[in-house]
Backbone as JSON, one array per atom type, in Angstrom:
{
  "sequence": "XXXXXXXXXXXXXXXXXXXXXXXXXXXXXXXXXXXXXXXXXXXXXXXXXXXXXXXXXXXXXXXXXXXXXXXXXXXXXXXXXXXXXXXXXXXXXXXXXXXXXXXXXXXXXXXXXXXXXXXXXXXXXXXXXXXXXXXXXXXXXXXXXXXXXXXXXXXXXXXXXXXXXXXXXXXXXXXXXXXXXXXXXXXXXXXXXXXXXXXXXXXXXXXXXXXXXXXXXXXXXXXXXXXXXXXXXXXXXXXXXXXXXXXXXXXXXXXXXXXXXXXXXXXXXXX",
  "N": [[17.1, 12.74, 9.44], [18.65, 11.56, 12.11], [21.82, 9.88, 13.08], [23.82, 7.87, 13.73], [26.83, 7.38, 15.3], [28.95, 4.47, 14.56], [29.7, 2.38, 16.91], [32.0, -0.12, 18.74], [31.03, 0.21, 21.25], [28.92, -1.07, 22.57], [28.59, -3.61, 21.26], [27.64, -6.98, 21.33], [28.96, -9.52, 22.89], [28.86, -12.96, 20.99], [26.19, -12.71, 20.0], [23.63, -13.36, 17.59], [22.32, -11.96, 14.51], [19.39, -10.9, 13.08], [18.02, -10.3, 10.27], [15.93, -7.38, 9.25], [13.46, -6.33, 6.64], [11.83, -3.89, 4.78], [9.38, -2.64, 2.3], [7.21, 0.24, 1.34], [5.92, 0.28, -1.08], [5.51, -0.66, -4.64], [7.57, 0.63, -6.26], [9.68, 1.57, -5.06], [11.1, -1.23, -4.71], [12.92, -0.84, -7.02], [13.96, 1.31, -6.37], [16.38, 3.46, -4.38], [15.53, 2.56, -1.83], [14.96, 0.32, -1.92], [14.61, -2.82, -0.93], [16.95, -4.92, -1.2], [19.09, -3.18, -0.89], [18.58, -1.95, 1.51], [18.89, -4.67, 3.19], [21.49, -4.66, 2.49], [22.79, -2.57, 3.48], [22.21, -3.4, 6.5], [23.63, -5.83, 6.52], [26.39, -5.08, 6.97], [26.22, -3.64, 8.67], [26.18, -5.51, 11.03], [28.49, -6.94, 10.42], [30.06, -4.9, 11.16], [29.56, -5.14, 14.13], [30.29, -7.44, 14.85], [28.25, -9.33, 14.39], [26.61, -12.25, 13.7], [24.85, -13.22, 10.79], [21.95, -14.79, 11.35], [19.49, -14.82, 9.97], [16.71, -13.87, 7.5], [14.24, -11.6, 6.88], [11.43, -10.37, 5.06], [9.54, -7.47, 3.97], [7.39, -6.95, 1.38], [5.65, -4.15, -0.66], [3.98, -3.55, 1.68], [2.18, -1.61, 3.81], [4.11, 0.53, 6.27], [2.24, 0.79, 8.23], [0.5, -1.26, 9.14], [0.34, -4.32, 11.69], [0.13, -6.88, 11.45], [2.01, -8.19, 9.06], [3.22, -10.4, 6.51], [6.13, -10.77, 6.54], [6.62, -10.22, 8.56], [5.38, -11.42, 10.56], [6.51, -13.7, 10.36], [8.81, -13.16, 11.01], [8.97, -12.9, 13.69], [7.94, -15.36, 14.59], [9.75, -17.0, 13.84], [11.74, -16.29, 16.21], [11.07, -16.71, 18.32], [10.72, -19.3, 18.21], [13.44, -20.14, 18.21], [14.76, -19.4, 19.91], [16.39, -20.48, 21.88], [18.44, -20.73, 21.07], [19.7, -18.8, 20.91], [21.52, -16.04, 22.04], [19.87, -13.54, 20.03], [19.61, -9.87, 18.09], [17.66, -7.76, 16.07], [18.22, -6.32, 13.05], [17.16, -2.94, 11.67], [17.45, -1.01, 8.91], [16.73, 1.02, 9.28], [14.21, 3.43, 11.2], [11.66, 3.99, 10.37], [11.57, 1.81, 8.61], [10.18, -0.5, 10.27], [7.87, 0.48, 11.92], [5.37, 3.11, 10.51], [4.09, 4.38, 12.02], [3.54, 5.14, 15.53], [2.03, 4.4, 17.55], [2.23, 1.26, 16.3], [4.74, 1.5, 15.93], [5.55, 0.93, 18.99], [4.44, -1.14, 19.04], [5.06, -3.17, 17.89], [7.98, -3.43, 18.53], [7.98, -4.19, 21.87], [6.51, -6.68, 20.72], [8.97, -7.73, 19.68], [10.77, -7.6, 21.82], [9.3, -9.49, 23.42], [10.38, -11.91, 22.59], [12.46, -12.2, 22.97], [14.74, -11.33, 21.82], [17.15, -7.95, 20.93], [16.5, -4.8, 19.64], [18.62, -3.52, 16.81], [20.31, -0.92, 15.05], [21.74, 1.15, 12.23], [20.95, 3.59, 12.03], [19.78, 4.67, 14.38], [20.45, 4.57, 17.55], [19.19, 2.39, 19.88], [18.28, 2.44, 23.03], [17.08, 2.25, 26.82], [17.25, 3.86, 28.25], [15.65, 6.97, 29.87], [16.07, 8.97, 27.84], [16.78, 7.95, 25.73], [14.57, 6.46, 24.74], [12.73, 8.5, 24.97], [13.81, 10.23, 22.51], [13.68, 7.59, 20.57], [10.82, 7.54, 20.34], [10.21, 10.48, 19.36], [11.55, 9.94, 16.54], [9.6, 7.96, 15.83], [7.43, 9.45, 15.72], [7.93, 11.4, 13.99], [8.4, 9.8, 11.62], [5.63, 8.81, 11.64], [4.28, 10.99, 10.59], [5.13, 11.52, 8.61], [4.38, 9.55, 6.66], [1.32, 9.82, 6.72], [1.16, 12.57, 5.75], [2.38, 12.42, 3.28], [-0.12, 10.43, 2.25], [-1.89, 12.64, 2.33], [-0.67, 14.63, 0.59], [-0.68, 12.57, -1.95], [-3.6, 12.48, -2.02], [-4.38, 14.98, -2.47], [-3.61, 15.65, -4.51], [-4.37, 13.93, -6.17], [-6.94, 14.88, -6.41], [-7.09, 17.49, -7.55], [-6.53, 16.25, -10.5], [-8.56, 15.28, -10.78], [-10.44, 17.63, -10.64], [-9.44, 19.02, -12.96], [-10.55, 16.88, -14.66], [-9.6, 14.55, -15.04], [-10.38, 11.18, -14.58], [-9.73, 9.02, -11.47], [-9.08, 6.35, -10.51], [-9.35, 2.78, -10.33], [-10.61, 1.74, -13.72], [-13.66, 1.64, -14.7], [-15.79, -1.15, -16.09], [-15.83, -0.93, -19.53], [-13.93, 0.82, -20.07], [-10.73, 1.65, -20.1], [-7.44, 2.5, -19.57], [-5.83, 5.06, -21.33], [-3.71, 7.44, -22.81], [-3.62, 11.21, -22.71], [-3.7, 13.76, -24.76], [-2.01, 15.78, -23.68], [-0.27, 14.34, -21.85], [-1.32, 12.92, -19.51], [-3.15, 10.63, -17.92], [-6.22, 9.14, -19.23], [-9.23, 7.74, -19.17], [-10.78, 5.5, -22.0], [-12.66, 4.25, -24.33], [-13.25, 0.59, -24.19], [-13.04, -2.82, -25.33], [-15.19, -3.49, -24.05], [-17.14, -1.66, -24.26], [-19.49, -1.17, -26.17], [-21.07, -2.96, -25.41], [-21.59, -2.3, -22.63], [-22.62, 0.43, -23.12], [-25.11, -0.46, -24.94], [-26.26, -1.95, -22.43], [-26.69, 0.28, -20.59], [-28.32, 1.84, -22.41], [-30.35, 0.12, -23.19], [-31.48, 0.0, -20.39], [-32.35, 2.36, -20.05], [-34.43, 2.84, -21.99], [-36.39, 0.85, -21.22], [-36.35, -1.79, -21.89], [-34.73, -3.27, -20.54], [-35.8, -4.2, -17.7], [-35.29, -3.79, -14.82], [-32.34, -3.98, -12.68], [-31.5, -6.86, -12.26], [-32.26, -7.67, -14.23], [-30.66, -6.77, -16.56], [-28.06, -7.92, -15.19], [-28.46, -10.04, -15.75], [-28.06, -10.39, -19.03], [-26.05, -9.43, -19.04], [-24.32, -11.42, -18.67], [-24.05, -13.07, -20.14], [-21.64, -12.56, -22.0], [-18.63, -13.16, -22.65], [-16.49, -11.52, -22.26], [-16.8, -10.04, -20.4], [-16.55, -9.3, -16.52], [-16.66, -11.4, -14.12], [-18.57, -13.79, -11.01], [-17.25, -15.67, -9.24], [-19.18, -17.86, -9.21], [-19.44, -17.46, -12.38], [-20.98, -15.63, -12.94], [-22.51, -12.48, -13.58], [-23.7, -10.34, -10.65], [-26.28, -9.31, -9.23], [-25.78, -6.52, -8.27], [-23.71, -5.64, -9.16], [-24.58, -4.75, -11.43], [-26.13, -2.69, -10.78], [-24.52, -0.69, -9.4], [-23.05, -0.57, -11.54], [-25.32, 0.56, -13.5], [-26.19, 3.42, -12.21], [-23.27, 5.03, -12.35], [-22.05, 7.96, -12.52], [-20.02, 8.17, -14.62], [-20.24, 6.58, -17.04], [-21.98, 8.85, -18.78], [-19.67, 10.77, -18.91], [-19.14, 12.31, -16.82], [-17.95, 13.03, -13.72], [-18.64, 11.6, -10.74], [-17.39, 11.88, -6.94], [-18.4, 11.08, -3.96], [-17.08, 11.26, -1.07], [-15.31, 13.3, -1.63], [-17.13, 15.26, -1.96], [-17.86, 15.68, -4.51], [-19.67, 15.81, -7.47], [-21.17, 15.07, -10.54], [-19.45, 16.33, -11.91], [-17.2, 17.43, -14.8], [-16.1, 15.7, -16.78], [-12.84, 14.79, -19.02], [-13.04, 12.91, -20.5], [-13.96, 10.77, -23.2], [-17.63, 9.98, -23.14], [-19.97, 7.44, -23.02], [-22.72, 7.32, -23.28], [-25.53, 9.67, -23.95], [-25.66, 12.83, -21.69], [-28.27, 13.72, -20.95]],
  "CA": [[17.18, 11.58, 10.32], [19.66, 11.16, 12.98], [22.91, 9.21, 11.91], [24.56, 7.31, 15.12], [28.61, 6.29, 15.04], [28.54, 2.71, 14.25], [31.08, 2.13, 18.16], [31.74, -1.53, 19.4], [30.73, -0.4, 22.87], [27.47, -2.13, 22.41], [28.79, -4.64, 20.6], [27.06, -8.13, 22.43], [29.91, -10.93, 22.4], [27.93, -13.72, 21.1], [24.86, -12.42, 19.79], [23.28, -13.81, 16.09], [21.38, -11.2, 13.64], [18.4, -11.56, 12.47], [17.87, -8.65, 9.35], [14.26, -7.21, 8.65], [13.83, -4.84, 5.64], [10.68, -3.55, 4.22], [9.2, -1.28, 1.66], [5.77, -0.2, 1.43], [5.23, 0.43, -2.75], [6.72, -1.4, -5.3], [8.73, 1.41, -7.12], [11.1, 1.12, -4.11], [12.31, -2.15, -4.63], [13.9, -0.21, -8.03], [14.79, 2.8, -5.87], [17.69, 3.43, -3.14], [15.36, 2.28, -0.04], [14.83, -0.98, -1.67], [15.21, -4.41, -0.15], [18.24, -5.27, -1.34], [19.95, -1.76, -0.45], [18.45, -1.78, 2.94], [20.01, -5.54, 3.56], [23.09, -4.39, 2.02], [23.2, -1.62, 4.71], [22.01, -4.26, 7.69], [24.65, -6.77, 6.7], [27.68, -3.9, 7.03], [26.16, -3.2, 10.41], [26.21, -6.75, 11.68], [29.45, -7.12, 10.21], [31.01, -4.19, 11.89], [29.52, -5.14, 15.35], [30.74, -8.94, 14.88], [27.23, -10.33, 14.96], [26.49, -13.73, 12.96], [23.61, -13.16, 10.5], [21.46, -16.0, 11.43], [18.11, -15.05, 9.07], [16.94, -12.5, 6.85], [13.08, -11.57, 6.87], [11.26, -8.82, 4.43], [7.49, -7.24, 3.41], [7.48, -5.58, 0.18], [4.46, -3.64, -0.84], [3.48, -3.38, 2.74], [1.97, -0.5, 4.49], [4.07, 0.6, 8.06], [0.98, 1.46, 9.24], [0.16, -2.7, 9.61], [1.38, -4.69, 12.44], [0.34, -7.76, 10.37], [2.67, -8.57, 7.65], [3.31, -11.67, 6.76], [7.84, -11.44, 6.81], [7.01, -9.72, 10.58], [5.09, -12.02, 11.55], [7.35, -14.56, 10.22], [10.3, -13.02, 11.94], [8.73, -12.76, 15.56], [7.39, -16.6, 14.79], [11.15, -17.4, 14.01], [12.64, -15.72, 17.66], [10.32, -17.36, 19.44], [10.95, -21.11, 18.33], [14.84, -20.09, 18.31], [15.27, -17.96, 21.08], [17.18, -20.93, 23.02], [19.87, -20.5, 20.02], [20.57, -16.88, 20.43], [20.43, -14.52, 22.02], [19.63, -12.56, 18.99], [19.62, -8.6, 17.66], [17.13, -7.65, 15.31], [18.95, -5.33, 12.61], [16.81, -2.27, 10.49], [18.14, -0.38, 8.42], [15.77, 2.66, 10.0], [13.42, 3.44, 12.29], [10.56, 4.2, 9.29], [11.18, 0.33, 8.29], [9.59, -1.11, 11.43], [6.77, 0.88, 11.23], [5.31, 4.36, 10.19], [2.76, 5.2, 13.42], [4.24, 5.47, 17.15], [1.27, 3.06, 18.53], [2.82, 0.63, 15.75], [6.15, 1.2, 16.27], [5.6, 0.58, 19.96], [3.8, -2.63, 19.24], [6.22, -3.83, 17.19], [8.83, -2.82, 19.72], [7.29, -4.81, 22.1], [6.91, -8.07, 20.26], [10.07, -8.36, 19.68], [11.25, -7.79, 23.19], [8.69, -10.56, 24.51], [11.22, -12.9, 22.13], [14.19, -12.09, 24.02], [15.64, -10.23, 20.81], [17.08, -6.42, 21.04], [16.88, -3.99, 18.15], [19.55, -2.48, 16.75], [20.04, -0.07, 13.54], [22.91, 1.94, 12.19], [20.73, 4.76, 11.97], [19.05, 4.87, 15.61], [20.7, 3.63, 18.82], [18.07, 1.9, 21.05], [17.93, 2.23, 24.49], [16.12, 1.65, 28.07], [17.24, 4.89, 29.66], [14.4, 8.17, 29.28], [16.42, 10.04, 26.93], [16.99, 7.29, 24.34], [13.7, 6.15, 24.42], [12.59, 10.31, 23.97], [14.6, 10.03, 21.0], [13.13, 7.25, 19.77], [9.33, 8.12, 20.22], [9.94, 11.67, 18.1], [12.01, 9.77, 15.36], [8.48, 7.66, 15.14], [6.3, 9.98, 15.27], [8.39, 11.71, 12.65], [7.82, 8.49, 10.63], [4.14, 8.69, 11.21], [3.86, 12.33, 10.11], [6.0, 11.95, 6.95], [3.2, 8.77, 6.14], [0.36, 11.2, 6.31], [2.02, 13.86, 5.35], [2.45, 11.82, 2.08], [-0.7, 10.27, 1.72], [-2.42, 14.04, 2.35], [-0.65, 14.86, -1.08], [-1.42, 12.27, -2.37], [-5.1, 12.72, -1.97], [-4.81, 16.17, -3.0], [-2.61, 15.72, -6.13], [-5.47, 13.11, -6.75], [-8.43, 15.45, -6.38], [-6.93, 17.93, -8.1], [-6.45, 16.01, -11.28], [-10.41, 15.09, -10.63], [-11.12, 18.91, -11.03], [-9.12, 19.32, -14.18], [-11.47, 16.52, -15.57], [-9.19, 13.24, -15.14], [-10.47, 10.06, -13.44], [-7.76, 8.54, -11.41], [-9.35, 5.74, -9.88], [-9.52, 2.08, -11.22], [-11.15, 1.9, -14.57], [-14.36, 1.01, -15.08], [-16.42, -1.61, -17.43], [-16.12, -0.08, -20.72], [-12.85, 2.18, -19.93], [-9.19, 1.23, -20.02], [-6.28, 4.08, -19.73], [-4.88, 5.78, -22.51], [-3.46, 9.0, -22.75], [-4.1, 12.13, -23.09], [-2.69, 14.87, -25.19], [-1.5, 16.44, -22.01], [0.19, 13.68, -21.02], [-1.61, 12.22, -18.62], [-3.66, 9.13, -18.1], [-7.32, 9.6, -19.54], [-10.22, 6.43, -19.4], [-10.83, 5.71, -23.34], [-13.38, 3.48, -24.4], [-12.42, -0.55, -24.72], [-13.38, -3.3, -26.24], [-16.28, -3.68, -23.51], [-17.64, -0.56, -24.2], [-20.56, -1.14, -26.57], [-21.89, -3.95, -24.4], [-22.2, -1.55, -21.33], [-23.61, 1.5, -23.99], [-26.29, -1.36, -24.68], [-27.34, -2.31, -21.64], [-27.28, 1.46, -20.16], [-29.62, 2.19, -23.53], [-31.7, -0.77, -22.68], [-32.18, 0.11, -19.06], [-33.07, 3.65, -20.33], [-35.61, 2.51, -22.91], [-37.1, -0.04, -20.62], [-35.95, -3.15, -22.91], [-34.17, -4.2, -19.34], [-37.06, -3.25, -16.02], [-34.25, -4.33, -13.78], [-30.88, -4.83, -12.33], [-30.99, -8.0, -12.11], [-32.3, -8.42, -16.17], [-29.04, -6.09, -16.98], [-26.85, -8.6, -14.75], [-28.64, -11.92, -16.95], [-27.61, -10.11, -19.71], [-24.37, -8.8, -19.08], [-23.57, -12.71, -18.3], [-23.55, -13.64, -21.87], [-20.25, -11.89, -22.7], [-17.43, -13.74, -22.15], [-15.18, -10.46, -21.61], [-17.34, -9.0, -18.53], [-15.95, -9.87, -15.33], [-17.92, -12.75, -13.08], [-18.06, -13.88, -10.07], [-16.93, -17.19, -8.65], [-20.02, -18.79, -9.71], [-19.58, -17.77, -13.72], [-22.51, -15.15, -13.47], [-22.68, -10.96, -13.17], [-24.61, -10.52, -9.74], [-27.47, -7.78, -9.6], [-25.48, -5.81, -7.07], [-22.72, -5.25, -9.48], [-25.08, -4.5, -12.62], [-26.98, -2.04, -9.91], [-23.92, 0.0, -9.58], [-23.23, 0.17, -13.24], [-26.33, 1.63, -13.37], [-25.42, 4.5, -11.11], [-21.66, 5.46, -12.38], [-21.94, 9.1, -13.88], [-18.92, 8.08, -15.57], [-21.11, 6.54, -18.65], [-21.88, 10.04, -19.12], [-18.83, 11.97, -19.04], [-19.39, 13.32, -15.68], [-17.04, 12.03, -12.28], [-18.74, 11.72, -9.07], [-16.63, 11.2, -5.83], [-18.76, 11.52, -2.56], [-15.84, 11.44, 0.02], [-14.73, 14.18, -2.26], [-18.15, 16.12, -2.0], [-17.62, 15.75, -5.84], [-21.05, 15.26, -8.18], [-21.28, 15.15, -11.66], [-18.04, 17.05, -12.23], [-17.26, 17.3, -15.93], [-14.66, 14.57, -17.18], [-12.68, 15.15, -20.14], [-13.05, 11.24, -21.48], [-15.67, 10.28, -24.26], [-19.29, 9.47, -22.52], [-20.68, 6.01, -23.92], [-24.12, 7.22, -22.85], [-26.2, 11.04, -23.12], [-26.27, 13.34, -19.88], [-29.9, 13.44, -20.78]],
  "C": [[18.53, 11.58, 11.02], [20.8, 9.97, 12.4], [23.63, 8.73, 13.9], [25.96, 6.64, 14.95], [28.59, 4.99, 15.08], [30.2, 2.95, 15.47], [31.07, 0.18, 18.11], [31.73, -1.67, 20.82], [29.4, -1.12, 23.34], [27.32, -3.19, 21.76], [27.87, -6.17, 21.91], [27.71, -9.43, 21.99], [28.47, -11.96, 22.15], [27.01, -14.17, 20.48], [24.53, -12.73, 18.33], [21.95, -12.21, 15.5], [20.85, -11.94, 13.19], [17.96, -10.2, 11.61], [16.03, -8.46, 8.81], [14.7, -5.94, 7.75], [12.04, -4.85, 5.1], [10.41, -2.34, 3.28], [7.18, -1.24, 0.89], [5.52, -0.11, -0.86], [6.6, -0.11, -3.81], [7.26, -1.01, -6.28], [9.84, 1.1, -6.3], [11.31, 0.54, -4.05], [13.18, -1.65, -6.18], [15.05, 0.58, -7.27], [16.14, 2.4, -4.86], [17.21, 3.02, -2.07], [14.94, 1.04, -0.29], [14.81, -2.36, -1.08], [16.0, -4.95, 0.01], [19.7, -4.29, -0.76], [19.38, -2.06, 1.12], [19.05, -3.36, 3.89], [21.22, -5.22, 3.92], [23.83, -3.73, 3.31], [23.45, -2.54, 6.48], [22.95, -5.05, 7.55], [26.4, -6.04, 6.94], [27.23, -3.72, 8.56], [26.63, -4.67, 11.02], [27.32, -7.17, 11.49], [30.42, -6.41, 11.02], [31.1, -4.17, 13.43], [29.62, -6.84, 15.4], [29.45, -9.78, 15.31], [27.19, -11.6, 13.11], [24.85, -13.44, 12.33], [23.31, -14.73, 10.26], [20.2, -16.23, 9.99], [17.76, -13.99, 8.86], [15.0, -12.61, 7.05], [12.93, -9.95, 6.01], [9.69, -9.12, 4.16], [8.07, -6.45, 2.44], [5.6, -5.5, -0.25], [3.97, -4.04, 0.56], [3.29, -2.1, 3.62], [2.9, -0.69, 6.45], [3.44, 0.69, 8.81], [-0.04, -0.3, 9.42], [1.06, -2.94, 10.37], [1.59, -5.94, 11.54], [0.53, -7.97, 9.48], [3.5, -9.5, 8.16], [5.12, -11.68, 6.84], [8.05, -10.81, 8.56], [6.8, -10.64, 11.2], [5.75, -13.28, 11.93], [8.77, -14.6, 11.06], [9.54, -13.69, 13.66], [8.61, -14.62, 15.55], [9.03, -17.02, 15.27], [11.65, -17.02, 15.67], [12.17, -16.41, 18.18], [10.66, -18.94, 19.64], [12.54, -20.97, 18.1], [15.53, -19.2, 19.39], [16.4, -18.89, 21.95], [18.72, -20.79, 22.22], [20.08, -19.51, 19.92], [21.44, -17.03, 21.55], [20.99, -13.91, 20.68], [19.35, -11.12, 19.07], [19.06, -8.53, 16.5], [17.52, -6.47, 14.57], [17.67, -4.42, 11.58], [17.28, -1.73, 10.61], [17.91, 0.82, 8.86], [14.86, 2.36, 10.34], [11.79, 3.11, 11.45], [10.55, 2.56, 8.93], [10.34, -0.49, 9.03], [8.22, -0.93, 11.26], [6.93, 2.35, 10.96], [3.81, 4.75, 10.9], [3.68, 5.11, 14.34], [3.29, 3.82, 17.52], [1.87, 1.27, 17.51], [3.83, 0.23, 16.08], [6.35, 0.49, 17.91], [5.38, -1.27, 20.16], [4.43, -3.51, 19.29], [7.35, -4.08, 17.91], [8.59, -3.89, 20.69], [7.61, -6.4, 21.79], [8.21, -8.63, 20.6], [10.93, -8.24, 20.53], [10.99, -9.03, 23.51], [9.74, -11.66, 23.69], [12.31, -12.77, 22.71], [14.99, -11.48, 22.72], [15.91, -8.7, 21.26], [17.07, -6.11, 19.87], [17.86, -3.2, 17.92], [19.25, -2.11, 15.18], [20.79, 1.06, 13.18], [22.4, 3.14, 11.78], [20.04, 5.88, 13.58], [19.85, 4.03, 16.53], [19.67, 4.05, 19.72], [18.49, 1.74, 22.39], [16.6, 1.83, 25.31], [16.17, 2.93, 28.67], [15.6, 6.0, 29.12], [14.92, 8.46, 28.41], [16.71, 9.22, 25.61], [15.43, 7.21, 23.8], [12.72, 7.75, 23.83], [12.74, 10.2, 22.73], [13.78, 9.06, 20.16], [11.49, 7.62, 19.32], [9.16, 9.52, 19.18], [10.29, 10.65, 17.3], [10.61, 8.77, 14.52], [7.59, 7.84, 15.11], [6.43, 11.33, 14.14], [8.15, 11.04, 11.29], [6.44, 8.49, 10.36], [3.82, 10.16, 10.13], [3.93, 12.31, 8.75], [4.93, 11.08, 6.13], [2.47, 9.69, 5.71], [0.19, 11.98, 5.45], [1.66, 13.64, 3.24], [0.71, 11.33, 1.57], [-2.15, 11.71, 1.58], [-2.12, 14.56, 0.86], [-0.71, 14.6, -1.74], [-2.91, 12.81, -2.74], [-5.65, 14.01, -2.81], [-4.45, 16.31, -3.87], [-3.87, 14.46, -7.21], [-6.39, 14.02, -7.06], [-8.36, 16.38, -7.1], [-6.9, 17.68, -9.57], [-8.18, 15.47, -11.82], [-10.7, 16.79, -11.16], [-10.69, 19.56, -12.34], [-10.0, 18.61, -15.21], [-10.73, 14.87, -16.07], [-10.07, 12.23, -14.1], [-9.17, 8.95, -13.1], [-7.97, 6.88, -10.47], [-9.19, 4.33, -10.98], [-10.11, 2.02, -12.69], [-12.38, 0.88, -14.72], [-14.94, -0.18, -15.73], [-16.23, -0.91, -18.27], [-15.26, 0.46, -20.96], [-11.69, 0.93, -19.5], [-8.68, 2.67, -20.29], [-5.67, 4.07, -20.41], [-4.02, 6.91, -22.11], [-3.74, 10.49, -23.18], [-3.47, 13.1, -23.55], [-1.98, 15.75, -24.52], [-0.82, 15.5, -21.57], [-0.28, 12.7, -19.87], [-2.82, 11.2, -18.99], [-5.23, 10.08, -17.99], [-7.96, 7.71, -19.42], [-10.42, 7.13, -21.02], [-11.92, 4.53, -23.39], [-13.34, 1.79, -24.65], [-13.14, -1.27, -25.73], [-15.16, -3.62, -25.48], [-17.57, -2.32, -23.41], [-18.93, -0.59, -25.09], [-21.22, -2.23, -26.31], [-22.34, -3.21, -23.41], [-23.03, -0.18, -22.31], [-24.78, 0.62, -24.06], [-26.85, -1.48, -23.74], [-27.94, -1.2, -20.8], [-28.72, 2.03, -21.18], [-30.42, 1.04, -23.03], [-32.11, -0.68, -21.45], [-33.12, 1.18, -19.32], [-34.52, 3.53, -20.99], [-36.52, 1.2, -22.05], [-36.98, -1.34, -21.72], [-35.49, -4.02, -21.57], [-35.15, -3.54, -18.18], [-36.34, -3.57, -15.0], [-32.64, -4.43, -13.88], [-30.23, -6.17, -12.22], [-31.45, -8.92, -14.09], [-31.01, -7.99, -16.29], [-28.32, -6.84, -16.35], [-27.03, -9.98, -15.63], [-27.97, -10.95, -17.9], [-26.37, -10.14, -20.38], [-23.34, -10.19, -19.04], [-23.07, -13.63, -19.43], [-22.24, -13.52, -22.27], [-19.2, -12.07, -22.18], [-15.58, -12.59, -21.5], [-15.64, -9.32, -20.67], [-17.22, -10.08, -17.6], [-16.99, -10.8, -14.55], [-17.15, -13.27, -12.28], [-17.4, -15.07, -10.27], [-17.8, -18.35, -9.14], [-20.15, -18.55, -11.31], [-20.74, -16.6, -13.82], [-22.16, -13.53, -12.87], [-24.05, -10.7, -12.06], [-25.24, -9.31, -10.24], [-27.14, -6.65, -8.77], [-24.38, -5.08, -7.92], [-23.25, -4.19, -10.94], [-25.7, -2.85, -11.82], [-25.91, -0.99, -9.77], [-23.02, 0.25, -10.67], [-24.22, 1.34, -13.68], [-26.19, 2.86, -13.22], [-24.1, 5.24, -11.43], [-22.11, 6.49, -13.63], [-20.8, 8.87, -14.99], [-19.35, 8.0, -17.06], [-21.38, 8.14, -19.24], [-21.02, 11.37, -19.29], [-18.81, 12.71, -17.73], [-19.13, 12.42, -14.27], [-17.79, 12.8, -11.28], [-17.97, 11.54, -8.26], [-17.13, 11.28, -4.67], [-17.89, 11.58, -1.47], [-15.31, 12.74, -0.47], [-15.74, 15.3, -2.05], [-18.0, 16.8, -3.12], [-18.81, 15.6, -6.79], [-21.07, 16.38, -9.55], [-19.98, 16.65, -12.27], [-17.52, 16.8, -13.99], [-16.07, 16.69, -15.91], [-14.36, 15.13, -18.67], [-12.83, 14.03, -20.57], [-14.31, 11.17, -21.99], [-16.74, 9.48, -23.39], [-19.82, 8.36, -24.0], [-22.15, 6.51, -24.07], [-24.45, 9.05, -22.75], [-25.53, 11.72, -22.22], [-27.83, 13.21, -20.25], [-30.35, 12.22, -20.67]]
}
């Protein structure tokens, strides 16, 4: 990332800060790009270019790749019903805070023009001429890439642990995460687990002729999940039904994944 001399020839006699910080997952408010660190950084800028921090705004656990989040939208609200008390400079800490797309960043960009705010950021100087604005357009479509980029290995550091025979997804009815002698996170059987073995054996044996008997059923048991109205719908019992998981065996269709052998204990047969 580009690094810009913090000068005071752009200093704007006058002018009030207004600090935005964001972080999309909530290890990083532990880490170094936290909320508090990325302030820390914005209030040293605003300090060294003699602006007056007026108001602080933040999203944590928020994807860059939204325009709507609720401390943005909160900021822009703020400029707008205070704009006759500036003029204001909107401080991030980096370009990636704003957002993490281009058509985002632009948006965003944008907005907070139509408030009569400028952006500034002791890692990016913003301009009007071509060559700043150049500059900025790679540095956020550098931002978008690195997103991607990330959730690409994600995906694949996911799918991969699918083909060793982990499931990495929420946990089922029946399944809570343990571990596995390997270290890693395995589904294990809970305490709801011979309630769903039951009603899969009673669908099997015809004791239940329906999805919607297996959802009366399932409504009895004060430690299976219900809706709003107190009751297990037939939509939810219906894809119980359906989840190779009972059997030891992970589907993923987006994955073009089926019946893939799991290493976690099967409540239920394959036959």
């Amino acid at each position: 990332m580009l690094e810009f001399e913090w000068t005071d020839k752009k200093s704007k006699a006058g002018y009030k800060a207004v600090l935005y910080a964001r972080v999309s997952a909530p290890s990083q408010v532990k880490r170094g790009q936290g909320i508090d660190s990325q302030l820390t950084r914005c209030r040293e800028f605003a300090k060294h270019k003699r602006y007056e921090v007026a108001e602080v705004f933040s999203d944590e656990g928020i994807s860059g790749n939204l325009i709507d989040r609720p401390g943005m939208l909160a900021m822009l609200d703020w400029l707008k019903r205070n704009h006759n008390s500036g003029p204001y400079v909107v401080i991030i800490d980096d370009i990636s805070r704003l957002a993490r797309g281009i058509r985002q960043h632009l948006d965003l960009r944008d907005a907070i023009a139509k408030t009569g705010a400028n952006l500034e950021s002791p890692a990016i100087e913003f301009g009007h001429d071509a060559d700043s604005r150049m500059i900025e357009n790679i540095l956020a479509t550098i931002s978008q890439h690195h997103r991607e980029k990330n959730a690409e290995q994600t995906r694949n550091r996911m799918r991969a642990r699918v083909m060793n025979g982990f499931y990495v997804f929420a946990p089922v009815w029946g399944y809570s995460y343990g571990k596995h002698s390997s270290g890693a996170k395995i589904l294990v059987p809970d305490e709801n687990a011979p309630i769903i073995k039951e009603a899969l054996e009673g669908y099997a044996s015809n004791r239940f002729e329906s999805a919607a008997e297996v959802a009366r059923w399932l409504t009895q048991f004060p430690s299976i999940p219900k809706n709003g109205k107190g009751i297990v719908v037939r939509q939810r019992a219906y894809e119980l039904l359906q989840r190779s998981l009972y059997c030891g065996r992970i589907t993923i269709e987006k994955w073009n994944l089926y019946l893939h052998p799991g290493k976690h204990e099967p409540l239920i047969s394959f036959e």
